[in-house]
C-alpha positions as CSV (number, residue, x, y, z in Angstrom):
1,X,37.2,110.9,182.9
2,X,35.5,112.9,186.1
3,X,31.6,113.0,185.4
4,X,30.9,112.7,181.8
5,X,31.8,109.9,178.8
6,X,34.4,111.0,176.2
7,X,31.5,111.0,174.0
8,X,29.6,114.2,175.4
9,X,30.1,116.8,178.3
10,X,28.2,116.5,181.6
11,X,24.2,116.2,180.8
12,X,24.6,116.4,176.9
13,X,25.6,112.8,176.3
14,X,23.5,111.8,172.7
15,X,21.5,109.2,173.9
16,X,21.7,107.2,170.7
17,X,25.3,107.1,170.2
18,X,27.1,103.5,170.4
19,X,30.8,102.8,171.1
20,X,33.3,100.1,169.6
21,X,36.2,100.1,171.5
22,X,39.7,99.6,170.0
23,X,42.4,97.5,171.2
24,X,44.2,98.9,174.0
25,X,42.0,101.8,175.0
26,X,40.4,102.0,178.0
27,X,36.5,101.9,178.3
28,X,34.3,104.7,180.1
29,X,32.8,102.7,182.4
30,X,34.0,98.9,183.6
31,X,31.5,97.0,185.6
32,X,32.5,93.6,187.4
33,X,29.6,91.7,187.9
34,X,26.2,91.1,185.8
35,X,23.6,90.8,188.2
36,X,20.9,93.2,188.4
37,X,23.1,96.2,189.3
38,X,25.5,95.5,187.0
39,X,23.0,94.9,183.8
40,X,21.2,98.2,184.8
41,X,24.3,100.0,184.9
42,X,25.7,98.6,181.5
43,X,23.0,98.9,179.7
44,X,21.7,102.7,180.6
45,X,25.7,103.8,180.6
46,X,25.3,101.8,176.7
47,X,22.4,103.8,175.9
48,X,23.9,107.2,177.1
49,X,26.6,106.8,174.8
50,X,29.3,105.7,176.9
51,X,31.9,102.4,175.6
52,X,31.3,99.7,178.6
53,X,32.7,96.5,179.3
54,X,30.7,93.9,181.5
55,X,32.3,91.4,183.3
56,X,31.0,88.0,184.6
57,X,32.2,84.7,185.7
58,X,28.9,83.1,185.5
59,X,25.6,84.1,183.4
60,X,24.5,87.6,182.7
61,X,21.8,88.1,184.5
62,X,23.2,86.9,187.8
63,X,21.9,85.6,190.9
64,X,18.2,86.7,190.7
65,X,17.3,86.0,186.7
66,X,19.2,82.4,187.3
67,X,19.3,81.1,191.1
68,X,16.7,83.5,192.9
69,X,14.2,85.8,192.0
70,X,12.7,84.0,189.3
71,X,13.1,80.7,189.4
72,X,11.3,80.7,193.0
73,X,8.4,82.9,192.1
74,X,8.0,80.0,189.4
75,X,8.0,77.3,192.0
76,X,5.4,79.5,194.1
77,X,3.4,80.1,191.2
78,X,3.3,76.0,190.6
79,X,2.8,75.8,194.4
80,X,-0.5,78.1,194.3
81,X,-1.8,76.4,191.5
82,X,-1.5,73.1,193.5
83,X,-3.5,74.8,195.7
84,X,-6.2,75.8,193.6
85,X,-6.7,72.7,192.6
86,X,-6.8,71.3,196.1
87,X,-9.4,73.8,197.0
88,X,-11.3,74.0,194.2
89,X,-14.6,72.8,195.6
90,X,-15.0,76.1,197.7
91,X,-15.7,77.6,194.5
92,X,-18.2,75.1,193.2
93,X,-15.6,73.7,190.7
94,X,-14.7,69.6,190.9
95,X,-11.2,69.3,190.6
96,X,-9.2,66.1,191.6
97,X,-5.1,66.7,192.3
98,X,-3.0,64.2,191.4
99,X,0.6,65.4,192.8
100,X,3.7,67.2,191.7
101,X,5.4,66.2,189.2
102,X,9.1,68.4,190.1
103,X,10.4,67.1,186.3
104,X,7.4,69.2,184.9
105,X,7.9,72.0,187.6
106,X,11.4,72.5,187.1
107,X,11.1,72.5,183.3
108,X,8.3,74.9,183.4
109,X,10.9,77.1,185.7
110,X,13.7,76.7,183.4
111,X,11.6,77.8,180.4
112,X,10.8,80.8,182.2
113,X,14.7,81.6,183.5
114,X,15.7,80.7,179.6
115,X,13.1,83.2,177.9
116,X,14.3,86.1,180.3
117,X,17.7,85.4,179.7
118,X,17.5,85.2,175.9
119,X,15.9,88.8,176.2
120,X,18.7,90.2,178.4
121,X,21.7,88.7,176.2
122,X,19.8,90.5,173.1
123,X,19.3,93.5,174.8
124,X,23.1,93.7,175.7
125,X,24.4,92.4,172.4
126,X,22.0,95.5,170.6
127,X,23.9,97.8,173.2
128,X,27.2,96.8,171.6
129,X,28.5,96.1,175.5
130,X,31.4,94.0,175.1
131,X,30.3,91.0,178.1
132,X,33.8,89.5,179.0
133,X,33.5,86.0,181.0
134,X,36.2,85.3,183.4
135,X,36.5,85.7,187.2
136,X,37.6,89.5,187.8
137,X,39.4,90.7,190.3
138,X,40.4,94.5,191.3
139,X,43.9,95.2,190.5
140,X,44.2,99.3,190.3
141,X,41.8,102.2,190.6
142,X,40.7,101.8,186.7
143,X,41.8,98.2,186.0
144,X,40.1,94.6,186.6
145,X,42.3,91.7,185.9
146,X,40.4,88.6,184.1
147,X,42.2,85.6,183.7
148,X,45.3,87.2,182.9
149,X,43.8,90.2,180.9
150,X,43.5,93.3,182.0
151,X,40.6,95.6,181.5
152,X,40.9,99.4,182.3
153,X,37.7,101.9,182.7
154,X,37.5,105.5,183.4
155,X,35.3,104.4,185.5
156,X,34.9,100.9,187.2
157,X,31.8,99.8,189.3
158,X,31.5,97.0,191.7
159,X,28.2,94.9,191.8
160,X,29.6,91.3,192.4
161,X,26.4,90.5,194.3
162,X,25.7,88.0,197.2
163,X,25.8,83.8,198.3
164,X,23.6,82.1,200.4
165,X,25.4,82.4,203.9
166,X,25.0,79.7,206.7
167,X,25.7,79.6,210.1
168,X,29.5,79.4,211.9
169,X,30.4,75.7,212.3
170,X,27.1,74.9,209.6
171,X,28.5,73.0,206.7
172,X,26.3,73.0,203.8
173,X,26.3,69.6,202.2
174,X,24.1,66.8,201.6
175,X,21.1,66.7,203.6
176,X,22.0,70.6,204.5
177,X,21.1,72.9,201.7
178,X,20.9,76.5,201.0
179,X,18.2,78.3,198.9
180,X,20.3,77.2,195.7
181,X,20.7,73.1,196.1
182,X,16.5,74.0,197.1
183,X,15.8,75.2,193.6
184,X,17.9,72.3,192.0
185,X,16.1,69.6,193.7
186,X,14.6,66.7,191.7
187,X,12.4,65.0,194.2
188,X,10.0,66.8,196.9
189,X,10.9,66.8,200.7
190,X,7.9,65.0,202.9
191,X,9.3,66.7,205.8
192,X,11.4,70.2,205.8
193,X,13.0,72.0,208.4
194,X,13.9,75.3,207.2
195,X,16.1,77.5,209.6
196,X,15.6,81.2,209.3
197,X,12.2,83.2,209.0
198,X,13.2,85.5,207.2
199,X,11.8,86.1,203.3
200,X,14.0,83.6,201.6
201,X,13.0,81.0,204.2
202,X,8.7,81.7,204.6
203,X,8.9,81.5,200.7
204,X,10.6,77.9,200.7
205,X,8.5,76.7,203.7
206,X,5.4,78.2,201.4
207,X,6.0,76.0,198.1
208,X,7.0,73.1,200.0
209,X,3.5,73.0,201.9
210,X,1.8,73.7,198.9
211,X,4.0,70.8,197.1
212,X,2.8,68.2,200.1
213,X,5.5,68.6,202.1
214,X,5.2,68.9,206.2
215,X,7.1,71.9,207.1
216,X,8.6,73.5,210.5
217,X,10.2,77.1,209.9
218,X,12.8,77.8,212.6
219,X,13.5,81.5,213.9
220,X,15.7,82.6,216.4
221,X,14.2,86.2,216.5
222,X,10.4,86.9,217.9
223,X,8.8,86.8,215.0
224,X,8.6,85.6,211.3
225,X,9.9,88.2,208.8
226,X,11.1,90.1,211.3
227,X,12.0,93.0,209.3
228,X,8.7,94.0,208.3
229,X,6.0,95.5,210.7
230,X,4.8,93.8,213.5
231,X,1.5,93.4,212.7
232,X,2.6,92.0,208.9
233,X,4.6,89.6,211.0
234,X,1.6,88.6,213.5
235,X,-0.4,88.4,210.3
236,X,1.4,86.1,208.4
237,X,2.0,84.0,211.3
238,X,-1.5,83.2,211.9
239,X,-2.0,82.7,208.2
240,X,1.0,80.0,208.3
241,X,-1.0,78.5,211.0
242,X,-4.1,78.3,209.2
243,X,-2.1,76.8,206.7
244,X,-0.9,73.8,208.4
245,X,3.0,75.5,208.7
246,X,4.7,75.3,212.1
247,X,7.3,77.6,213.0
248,X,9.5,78.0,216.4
249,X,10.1,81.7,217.3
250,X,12.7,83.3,220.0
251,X,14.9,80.2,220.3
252,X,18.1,79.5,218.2
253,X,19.8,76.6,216.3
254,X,22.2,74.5,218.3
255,X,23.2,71.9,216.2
256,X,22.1,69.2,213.3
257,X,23.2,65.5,213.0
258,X,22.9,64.2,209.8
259,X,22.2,60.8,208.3
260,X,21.9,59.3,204.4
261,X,18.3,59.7,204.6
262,X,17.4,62.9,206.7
263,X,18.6,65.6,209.8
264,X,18.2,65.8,213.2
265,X,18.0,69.7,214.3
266,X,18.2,70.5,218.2
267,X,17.6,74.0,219.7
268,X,19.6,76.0,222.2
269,X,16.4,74.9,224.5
270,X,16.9,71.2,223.8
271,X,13.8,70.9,221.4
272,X,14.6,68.3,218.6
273,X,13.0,68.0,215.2
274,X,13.6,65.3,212.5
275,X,13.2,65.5,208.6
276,X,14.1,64.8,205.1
277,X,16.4,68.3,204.7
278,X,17.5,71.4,206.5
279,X,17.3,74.1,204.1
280,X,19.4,77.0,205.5
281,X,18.0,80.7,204.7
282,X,20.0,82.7,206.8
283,X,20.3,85.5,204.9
284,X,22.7,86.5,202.4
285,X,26.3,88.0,202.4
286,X,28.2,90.7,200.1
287,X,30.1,88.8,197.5
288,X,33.1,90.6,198.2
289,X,36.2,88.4,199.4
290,X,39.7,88.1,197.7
291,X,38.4,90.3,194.8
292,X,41.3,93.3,195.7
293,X,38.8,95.9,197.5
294,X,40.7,95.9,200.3
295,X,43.9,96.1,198.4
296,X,42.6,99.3,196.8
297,X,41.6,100.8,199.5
298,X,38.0,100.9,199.3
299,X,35.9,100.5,203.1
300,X,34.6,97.5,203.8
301,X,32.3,96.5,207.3
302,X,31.2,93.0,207.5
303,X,32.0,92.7,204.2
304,X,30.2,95.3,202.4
305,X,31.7,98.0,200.5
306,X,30.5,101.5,202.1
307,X,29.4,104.1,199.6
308,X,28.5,107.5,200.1
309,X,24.7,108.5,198.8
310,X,25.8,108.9,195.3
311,X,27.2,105.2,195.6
312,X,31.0,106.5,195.2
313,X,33.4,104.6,197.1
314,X,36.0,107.3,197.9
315,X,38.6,106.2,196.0
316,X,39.1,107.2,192.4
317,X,36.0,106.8,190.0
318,X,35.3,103.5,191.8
319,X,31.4,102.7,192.3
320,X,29.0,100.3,194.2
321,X,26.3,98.7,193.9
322,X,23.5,96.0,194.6
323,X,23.8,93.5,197.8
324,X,28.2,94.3,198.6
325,X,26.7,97.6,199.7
326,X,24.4,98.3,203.0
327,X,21.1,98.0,203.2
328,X,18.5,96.0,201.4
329,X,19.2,93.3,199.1
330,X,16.9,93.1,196.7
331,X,16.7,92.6,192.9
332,X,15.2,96.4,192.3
333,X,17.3,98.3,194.5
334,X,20.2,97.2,192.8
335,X,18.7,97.5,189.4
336,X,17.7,101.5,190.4
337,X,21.3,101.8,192.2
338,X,23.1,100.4,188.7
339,X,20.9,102.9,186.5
340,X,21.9,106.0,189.3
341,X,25.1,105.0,188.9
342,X,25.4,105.6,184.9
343,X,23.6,108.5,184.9
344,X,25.9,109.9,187.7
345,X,29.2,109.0,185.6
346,X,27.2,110.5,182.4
347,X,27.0,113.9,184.7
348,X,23.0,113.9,184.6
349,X,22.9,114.2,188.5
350,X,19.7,111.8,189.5
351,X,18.6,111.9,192.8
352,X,19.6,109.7,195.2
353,X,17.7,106.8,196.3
354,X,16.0,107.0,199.4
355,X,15.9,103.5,200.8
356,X,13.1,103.7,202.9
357,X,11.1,104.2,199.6
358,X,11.8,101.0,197.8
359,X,9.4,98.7,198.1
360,X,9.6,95.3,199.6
361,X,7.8,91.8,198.8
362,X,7.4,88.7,200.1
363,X,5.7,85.9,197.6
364,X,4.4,83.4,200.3
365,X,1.4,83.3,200.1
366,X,-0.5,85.3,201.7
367,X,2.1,87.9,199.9
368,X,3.6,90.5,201.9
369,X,4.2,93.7,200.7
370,X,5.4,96.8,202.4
371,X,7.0,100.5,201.8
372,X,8.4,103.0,204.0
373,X,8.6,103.1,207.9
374,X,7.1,100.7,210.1
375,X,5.1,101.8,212.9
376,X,7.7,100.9,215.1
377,X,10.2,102.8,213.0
378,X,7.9,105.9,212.6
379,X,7.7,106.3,216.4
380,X,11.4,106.7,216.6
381,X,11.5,108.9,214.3
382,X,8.8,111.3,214.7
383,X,7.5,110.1,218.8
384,X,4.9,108.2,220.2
385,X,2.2,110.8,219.9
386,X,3.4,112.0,216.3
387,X,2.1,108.9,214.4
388,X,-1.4,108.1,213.1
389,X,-2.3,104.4,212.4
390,X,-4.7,102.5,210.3
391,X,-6.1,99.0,209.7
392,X,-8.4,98.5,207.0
393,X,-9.0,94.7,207.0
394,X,-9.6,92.3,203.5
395,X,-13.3,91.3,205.3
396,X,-14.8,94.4,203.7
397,X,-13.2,93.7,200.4
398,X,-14.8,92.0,197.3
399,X,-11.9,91.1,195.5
400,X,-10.2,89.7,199.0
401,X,-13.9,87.7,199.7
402,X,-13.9,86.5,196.0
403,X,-10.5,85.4,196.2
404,X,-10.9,83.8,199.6
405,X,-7.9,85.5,201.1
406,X,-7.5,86.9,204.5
407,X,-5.5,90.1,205.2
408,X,-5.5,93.8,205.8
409,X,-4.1,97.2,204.6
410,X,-1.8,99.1,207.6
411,X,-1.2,102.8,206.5
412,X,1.0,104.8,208.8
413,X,1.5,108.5,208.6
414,X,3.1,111.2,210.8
415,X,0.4,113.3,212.5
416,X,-1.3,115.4,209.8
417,X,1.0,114.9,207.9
418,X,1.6,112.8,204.6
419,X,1.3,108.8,204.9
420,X,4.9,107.4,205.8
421,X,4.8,103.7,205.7
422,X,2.2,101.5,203.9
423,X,2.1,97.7,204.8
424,X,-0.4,94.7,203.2
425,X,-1.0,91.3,203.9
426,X,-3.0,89.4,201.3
427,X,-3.2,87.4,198.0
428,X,-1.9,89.4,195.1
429,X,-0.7,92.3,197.3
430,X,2.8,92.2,195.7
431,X,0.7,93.9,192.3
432,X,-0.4,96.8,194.6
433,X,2.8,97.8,196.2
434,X,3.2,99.9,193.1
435,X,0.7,102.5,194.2
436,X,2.1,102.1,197.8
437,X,5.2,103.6,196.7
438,X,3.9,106.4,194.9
439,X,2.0,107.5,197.9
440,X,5.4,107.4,200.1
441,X,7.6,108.7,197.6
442,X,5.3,111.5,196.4
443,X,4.9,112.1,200.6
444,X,0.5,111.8,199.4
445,X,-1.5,112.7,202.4
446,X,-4.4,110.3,203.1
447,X,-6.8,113.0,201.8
448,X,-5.0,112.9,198.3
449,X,-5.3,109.0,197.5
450,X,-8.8,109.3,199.1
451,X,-9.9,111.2,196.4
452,X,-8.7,108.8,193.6
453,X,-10.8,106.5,192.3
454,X,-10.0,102.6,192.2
455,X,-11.1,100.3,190.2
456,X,-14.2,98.2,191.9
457,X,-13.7,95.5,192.6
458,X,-10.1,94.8,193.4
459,X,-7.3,94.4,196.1
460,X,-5.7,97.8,195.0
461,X,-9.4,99.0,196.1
462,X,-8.5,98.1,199.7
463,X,-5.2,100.9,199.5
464,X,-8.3,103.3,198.9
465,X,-10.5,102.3,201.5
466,X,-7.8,102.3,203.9
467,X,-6.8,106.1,203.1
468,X,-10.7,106.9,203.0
469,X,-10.8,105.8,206.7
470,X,-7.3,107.6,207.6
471,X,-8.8,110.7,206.0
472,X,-11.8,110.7,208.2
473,X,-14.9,109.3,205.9
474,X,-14.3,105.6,206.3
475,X,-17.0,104.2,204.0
476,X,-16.7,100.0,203.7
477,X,-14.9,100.0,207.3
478,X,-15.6,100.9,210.9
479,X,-14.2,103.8,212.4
């Protein structure tokens, strides 16, 4: 099948037809991996009427539902609470905190992680998606092999996900933990050293301070989320400072001895630190090895499986999807890309995704949140004298005053022309990426979200104050 299910011709597929396959017969669309890309793409392939198997050697759901994106916004949300209470008196309220009690917290997680997934197994079951557990592997254009069995699809796509990486020479063991030991633990570090600045690491090093712990982020890049404008960077640095969180910048790992009760880290400079663990949050790499890509000639670089904009690999009806391709890895993107991906075998011809317009967040807290270009980014695309450049700070904010928190709204917009990239440091600012991307995707001039009208008084107010003063009539901010 080229383009369409056996159910319906290119962009007529009935929408409410559902498929029982029979022995032997091969299914439209085979997907190797359950994650967030692999889900999306069963389940909207399901719903357009196509028969699809889902394969997964672990949980549906995959990394983010089970060892990442929920689970750790749980332990943040504990870890702000904690800090609520600590605080409490600023706000007139008498509060006494009496410690963390990680049994509770890691139930209170679990609960969470075991509602979702309940959800999703319903939601698939009601699909009629046959889920087959077993490791997968590759073995022909149309076929994965599982445990002996072999599954053939009209269409097959890839979205075996990501691990936890760590440095060359870096074994991961005992005192030396990646993101997933962190989420497992049953005790609370006093000391942390967490090597890598990135958004898996400043999240850690953010529930472990508010849990008690005493924590020193190591980067070997300039900056802390490096990825992310400069100024969210600078931001967020100063705010980690404020907070009692020490960080190295521009210096990298050399080494770590390791003992029954803690690690010794040493940089390339010769500056040692001691604690109770090293988490390692070095980023993460494509799940990809001795799973027959290669074999079946499919393109790999560094490990991830290169697509073409409709997320086709080149050979035969062979897709990809979520973190084994380039580019971001995040939860949503790979959610959209597995959603594309069905609607591109059902012949409906979505657009594809522009990745510049897929927002990103970072649940420390403050939370960073940020779509489209960065300054930086802008300038090489359009030149120095082509980009316009806004701060509108949380001072003149009543939500932001109310809610204590420090932080600012960056807009950045090629010279009158729409707004390009929108950037926010704050508390809560992850709810008002939302509107962020509208205004990028929907290329909104500053003058069109000017004249909207947002709610008073909130932090989305602050994304309209900040195109108010880009349009030319600042009102709660200096020009």
């Amino acid at each position: 099948m080229d383009g369409a299910g056996k159910h319906g011709s290119p962009g007529t597929v009935d929408e409410e037809t559902h498929v029982t396959q029979a022995p032997g017969e091969a299914y439209d669309v085979v997907i190797l991996g359950a994650g967030s890309g692999g889900y999306a793409a069963a389940l909207r392939a399901a719903e357009l009427g196509m028969s699809v198997a889902l394969i997964e050697s672990d949980k549906v759901g995959g990394t983010c539902l089970h060892r990442g994106c929920i689970p750790t916004k749980a332990l943040l949300h504990a870890g702000e609470l904690a800090d609520e209470i600590r605080e409490s008196e600023q706000f007139g309220v008498n509060s006494t905190f009496e410690g963390i009690d990680i049994n509770g917290v890691n139930s209170y997680r679990d609960s969470v992680v075991a509602r979702l997934y309940k959800g999703l197994q319903g939601l698939v079951s009601s699909r009629k998606i046959e889920v087959i557990n077993g490791y997968g592997r590759l073995v022909g254009p149309d076929t994965v092999e599982v445990d002996g069995r072999r599954v053939t699809g009209r269409n097959v796509v890839l979205a075996t996900g990501s691990y936890a990486k760590s440095l060359p020479g870096l074994e991961i063991g005992g005192r030396v933990i990646t993101s997933e030991e962190a989420l497992t633990l049953d005790w609370v570090p006093k000391t942390a050293i967490v090597l890598g600045g990135g958004v898996i690491g400043v999240e850690f090093a953010s529930v472990w301070k508010s849990f008690g712990a005493d924590v020193t982020i190591i980067e070997a890049l300039p900056h802390l989320v490096p990825a992310e404008d400069e100024a969210l960077s600078k931001g967020l640095e100063r705010a980690f400072k404020k907070r009692g969180i020490k960080f190295s910048l521009g210096v990298r790992f050399a080494g770590v001895e390791r003992s029954d009760d803690g690690v010794k880290v040493t940089l390339e400079d010769g500056t040692t630190y001691e604690a109770d663990l090293l988490l390692v949050a070095v980023g993460r790499g494509p799940s990809t090895a001795n799973l027959g890509y290669e074999e079946q000639g499919l393109r790999i670089d560094r490990g991830f499986v290169l697509t073409d904009d409709k997320l086709h690999t080149g050979v035969a009806n062979i897709y990809a999807v979520g973190d084994i391709t380039p580019g971001l890895q995040l939860a949503h993107r790979g959610f959209a890309q597995g959603i594309f991906v069905a609607e591109q075998i059902a012949g409906l011809d979505p657009a594809p995704i522009t990745e510049s317009g897929i927002p990103r967040v970072t649940y420390c807290q403050p939370e960073v949140a940020s779509v489209g270009l960065t300054e930086a980014q802008a300038k090489e695309e359009h030149g120095a004298d082509g980009v316009e450049v806004l701060e509108y700070n949380l001072g003149g904010n009543g939500r932001s005053q109310i809610l204590k928190t420090t932080g600012f709204v960056k807009l950045v917009r090629a010279k009158d022309g729409p707004i390009i990239g929108v950037h926010m440091l704050g508390a809560r600012m992850g709810e008002q990426i939302g509107e962020g991307q509208l205004i990028v995707n929907w290329e909104a001039y500053p003058e069109d979200v000017a004249s909207l009208i947002h709610a008073h008084p909130t932090q989305n107010e602050s994304l309209g104050e900040a195109a108010l003063a880009l349009a030319g009539k600042p009102l709660h901010s200096h020009n």
